[in-house]
C-alpha distance (Angstrom), angle and dihedral (degrees) to the residues before:
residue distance angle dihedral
X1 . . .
X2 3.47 . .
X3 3.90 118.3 .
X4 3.52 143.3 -117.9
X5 4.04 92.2 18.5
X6 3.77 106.9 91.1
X7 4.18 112.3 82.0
X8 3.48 124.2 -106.3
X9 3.68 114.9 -88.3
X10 4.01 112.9 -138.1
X11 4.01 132.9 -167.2
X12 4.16 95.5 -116.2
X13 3.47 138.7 -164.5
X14 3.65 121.0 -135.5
X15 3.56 117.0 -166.1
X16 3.95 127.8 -175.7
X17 3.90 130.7 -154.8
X18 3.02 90.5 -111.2
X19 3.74 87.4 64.3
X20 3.77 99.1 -110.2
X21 4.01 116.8 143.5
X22 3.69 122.3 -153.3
X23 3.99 123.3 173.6
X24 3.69 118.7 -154.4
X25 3.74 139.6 143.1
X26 3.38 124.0 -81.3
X27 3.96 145.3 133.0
X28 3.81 92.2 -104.5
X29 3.62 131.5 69.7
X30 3.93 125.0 -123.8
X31 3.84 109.3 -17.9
X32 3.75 128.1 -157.6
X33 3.48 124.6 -145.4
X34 3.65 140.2 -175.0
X35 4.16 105.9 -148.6
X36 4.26 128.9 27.5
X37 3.42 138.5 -170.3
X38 4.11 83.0 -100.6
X39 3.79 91.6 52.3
X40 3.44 105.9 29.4
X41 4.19 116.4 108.1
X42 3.67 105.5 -127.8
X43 4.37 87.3 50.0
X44 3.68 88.8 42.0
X45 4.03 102.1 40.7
X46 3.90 84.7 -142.5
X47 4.01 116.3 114.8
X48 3.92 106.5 -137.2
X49 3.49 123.1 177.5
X50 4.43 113.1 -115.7
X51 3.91 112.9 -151.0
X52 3.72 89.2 -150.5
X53 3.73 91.1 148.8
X54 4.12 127.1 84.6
X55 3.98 93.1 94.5
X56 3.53 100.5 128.0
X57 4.10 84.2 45.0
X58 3.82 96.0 43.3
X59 4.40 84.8 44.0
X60 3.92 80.2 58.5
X61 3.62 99.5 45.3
X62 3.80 88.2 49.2
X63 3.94 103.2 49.5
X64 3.83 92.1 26.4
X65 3.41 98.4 -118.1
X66 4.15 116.2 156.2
């Protein structure tokens, strides 16, 4: 193998909305995300409503476009 070309590999902490916190390995350090295995509907059996949508606002917000 040839060195000092493959990323650095970090202990991470993931942590959900929800406010679950995993730690795994990966090549990026502390990720957010917005649905878990403990939240999501088909582990939980409960239907719950995602507000996924807002991209063309959030695009906006970002680039400060009006």
């Amino acid at each position: 193998m040839k060195a000092d070309i493959h990323p650095q590999y970090h202990r991470t902490t993931v942590t959900c909305s929800c406010g679950a916190v995993y730690h795994i390995g990966s090549t990026r350090e502390n990720l957010k995300i917005e649905i878990c295995g403990k939240c999501h509907p088909l582990y939980t059996g409960q239907q719950r409503i995602v507000d996924s949508g807002g991209r063309v606002e959030r695009f906006k917000k970002r680039y400060g476009m009006k």
